[in-house]
C-alpha positions as CSV (number, residue, x, y, z in Angstrom):
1,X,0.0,0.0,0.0
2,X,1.4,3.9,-0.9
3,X,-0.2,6.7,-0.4
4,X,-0.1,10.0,-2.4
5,X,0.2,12.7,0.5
6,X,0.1,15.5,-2.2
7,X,-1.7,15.7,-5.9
8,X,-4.0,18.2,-7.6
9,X,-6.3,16.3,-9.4
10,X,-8.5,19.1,-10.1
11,X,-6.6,20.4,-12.8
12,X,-7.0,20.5,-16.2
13,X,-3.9,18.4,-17.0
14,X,-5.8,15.7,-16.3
15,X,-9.0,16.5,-18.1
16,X,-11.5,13.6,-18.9
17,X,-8.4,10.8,-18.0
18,X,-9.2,11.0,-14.2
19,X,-10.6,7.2,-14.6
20,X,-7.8,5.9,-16.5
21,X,-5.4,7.9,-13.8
22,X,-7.3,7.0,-10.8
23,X,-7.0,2.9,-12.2
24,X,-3.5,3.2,-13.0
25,X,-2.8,4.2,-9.4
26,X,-4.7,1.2,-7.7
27,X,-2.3,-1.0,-10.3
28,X,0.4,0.6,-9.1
29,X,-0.6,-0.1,-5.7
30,X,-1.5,3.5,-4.6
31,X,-4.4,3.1,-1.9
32,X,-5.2,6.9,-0.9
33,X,-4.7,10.2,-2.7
34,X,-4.9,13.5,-1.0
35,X,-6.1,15.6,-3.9
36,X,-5.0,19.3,-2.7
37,X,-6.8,22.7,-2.3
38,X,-5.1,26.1,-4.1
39,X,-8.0,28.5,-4.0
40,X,-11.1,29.0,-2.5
41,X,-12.6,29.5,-6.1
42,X,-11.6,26.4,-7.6
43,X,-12.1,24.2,-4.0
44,X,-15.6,22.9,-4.9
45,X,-13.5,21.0,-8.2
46,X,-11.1,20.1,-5.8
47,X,-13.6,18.7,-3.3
48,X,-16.0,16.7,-6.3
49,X,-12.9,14.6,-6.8
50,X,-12.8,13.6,-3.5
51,X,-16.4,12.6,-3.1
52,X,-16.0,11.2,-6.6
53,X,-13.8,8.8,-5.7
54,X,-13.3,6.7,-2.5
55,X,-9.6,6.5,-2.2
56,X,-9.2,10.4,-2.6
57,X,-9.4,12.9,-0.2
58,X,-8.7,16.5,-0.4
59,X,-7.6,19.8,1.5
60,X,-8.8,23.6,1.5
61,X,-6.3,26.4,1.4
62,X,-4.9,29.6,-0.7
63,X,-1.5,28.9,-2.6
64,X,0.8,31.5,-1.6
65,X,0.8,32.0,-5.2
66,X,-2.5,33.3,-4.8
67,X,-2.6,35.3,-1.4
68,X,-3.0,38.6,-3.2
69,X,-6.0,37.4,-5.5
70,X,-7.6,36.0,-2.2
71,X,-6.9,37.7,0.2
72,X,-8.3,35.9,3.6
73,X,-9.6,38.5,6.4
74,X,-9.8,35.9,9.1
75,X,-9.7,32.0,9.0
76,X,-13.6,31.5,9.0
77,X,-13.8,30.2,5.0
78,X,-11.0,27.7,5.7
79,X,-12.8,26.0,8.8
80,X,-16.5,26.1,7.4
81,X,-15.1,24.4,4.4
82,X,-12.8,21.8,6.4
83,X,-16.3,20.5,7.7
84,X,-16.6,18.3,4.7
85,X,-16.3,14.9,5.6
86,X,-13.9,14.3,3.2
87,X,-11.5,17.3,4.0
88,X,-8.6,16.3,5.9
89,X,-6.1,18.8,6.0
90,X,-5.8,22.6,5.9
91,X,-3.6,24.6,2.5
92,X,-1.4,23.9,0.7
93,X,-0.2,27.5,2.2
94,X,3.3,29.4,3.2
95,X,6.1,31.5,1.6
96,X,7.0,31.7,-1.9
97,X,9.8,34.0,-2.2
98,X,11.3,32.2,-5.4
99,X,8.1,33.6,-7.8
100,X,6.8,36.2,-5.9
101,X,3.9,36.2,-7.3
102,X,2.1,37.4,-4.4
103,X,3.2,40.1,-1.9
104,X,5.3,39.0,1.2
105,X,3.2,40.3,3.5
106,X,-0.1,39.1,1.9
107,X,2.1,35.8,1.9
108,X,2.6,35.6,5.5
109,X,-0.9,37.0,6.5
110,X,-3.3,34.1,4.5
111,X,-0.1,31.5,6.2
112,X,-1.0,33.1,9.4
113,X,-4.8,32.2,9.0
114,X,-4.2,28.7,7.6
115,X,-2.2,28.0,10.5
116,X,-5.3,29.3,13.1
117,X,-7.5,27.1,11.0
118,X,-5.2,23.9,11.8
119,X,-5.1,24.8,15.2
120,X,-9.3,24.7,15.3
121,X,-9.9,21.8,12.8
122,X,-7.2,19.8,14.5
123,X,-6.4,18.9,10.9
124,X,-2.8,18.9,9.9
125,X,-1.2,22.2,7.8
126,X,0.5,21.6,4.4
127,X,3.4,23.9,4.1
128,X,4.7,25.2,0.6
129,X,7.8,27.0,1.2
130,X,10.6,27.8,-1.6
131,X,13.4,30.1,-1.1
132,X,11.6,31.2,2.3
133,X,13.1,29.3,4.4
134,X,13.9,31.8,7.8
135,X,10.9,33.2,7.4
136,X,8.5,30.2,7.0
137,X,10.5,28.6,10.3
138,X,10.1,32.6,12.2
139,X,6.1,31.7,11.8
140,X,6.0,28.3,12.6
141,X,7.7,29.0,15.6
142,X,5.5,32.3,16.7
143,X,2.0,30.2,16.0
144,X,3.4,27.1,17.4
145,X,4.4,29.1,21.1
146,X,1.3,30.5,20.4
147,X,-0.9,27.3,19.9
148,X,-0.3,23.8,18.8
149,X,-0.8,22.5,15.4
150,X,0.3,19.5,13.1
151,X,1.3,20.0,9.6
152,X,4.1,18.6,7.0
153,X,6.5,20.5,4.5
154,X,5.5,19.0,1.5
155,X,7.6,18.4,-1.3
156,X,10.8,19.2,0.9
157,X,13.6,20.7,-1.4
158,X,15.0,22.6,1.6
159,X,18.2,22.4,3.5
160,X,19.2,20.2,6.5
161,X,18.4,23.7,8.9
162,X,14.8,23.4,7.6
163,X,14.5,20.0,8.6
164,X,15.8,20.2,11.5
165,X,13.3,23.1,12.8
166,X,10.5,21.2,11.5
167,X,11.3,18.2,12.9
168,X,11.9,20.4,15.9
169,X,8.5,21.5,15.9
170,X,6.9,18.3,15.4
171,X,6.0,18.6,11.5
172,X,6.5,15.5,9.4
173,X,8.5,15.9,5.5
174,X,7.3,14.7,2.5
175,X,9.5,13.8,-0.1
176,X,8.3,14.5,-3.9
177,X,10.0,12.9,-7.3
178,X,12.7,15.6,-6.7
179,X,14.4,13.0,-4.8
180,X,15.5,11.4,-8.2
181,X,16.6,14.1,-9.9
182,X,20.5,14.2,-10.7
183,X,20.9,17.6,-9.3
184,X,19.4,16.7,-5.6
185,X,22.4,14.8,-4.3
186,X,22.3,17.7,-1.4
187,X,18.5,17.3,-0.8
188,X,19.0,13.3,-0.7
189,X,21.4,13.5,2.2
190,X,19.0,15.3,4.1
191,X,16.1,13.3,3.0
192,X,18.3,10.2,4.0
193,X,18.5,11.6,7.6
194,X,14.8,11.9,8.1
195,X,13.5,10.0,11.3
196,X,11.5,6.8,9.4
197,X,8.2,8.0,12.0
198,X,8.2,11.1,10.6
199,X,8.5,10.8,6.5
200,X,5.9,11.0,3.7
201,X,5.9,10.8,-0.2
202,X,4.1,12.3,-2.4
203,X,3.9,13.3,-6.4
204,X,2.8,16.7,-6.4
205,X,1.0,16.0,-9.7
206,X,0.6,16.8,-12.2
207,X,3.9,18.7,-11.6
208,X,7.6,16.7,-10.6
209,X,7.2,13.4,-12.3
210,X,10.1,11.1,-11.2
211,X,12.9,8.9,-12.8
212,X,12.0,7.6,-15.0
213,X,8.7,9.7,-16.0
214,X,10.8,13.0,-16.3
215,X,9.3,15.1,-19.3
216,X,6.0,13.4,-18.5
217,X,2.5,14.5,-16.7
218,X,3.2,13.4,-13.2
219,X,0.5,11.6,-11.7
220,X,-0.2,9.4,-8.3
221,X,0.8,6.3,-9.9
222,X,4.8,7.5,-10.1
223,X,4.7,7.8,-6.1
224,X,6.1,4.1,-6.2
225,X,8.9,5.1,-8.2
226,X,9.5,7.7,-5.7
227,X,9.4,5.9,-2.9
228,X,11.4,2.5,-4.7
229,X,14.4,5.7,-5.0
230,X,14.0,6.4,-1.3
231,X,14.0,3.2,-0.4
232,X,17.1,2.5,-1.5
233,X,18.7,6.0,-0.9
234,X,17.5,5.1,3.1
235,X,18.5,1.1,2.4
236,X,15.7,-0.5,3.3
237,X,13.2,-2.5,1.5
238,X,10.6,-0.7,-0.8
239,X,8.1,-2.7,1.0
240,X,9.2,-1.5,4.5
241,X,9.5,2.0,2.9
242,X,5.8,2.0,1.7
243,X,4.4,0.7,4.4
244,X,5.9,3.3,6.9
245,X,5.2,6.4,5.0
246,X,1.6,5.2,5.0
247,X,1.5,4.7,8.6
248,X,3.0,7.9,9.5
249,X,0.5,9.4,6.6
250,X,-2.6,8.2,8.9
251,X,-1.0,9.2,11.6
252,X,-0.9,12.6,10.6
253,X,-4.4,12.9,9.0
254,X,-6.4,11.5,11.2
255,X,-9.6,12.5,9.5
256,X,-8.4,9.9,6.6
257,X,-9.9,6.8,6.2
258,X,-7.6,3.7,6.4
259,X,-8.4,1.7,2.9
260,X,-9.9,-2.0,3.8
């Protein structure tokens, strides 16, 4: 069994092939998708893919992409929407200082809110962070003094400080396709040092796609590939690997179904 921690289903990469993507997964032994919210205007598309299919569940949140175009004034959208049965974790949200594409401040203000809205729901954060790194641990820090929340730095391309003060903090890592790439020798020594408890994979689809998909859509199914490369980067068995990232995924969201 794998699980997916982090794909966008929603989008239009994957158009009228959601059936053929969704079967390609369960051949490839993916159990659970977490099919992840970017805006508040597209999260009904994001959460008809969850109720469409069992095995997917979903998340609300504003891309840090988008904090400018909406703009939260308090956490209230993000917890009326996390009632959903099948909503089970609060963003993807936090710092994007490599694009920009969204004031800093209106950055750390909506990453502010999602981090309240954990804290209420009890359901664990997603954290995107890119070139951001002092700043996205400076918040973490404040909100966690300030109330406690679980959460995971998805597709992890940081350095070993990052990991360290999430790990510190309690947050979990998720490791993406990145892992494969030639250029991430530095990201798979950290990734290598990751406490087993505390890892999770993911595709980030359709974005990412692994060895030896690169070029290609990414989608769920290429999460084994990902986890066969950390599996051997960590040097243990794939199925040891798979089945401890999926533990540690229900572990973290709690609100996810086990498959039977």
């Amino acid at each position: 069994m794998l699980v997916d921690s982090h794909c966008h289903l929603e989008f239009a990469d994957f158009g009228d092939e959601i059936d053929a993507v969704m079967a390609r997964a369960r051949a490839a032994g993916v159990s659970t998708c977490v099919s992840i919210g970017t805006r508040l205007a597209t999260f009904p598309q994001t959460r008809a893919i969850a109720e469409r299919f069992a095995e997917v569940w979903c998340s609300v949140g504003v891309h840090p992409h988008d904090a400018a175009v909406e703009p939260l004034d308090d956490a209230a959208p993000l917890i009326e929407a996390a009632r959903h049965p099948k909503v089970v974790g609060i963003g993807e949200t936090g710092l994007d200082y490599f694009y920009d594409n969204a004031p800093r401040t209106a950055q750390a203000h909506n990453f502010r809110l999602h981090i309240t809205a954990a804290r209420e729901t009890g359901l664990p954060l997603i954290v995107h962070t890119r070139d951001a790194e002092d700043d996205t641990v400076a918040i973490l820090r404040e909100e966690m003094a300030a109330g406690p929340f679980t959460g995971v730095l998805h597709c992890f391309s940081g350095t070993q400080k990052l990991a360290d003060a999430a790990l510190d903090l309690g947050l979990y890592i998720s490791a993406s396709g990145i892992v494969t790439f030639k250029t991430a020798e530095a990201l798979r020594e950290v990734l290598r040092r990751v406490p087993p408890e505390r890892l999770l994979v993911e595709t980030d689809a359709p974005y990412l796609a692994p060895v030896p998909h690169r070029g290609k859509r990414n989608e769920p199914a290429f999460v084994a590939d990902t986890a066969r490369a950390l599996a051997a980067l960590r040097g243990v068995a794939f199925e040891e690997l798979a089945r401890a990232t999926s533990d540690n995924f229900f572990r973290l969201f709690t609100k996810a179904a086990r498959p039977s």
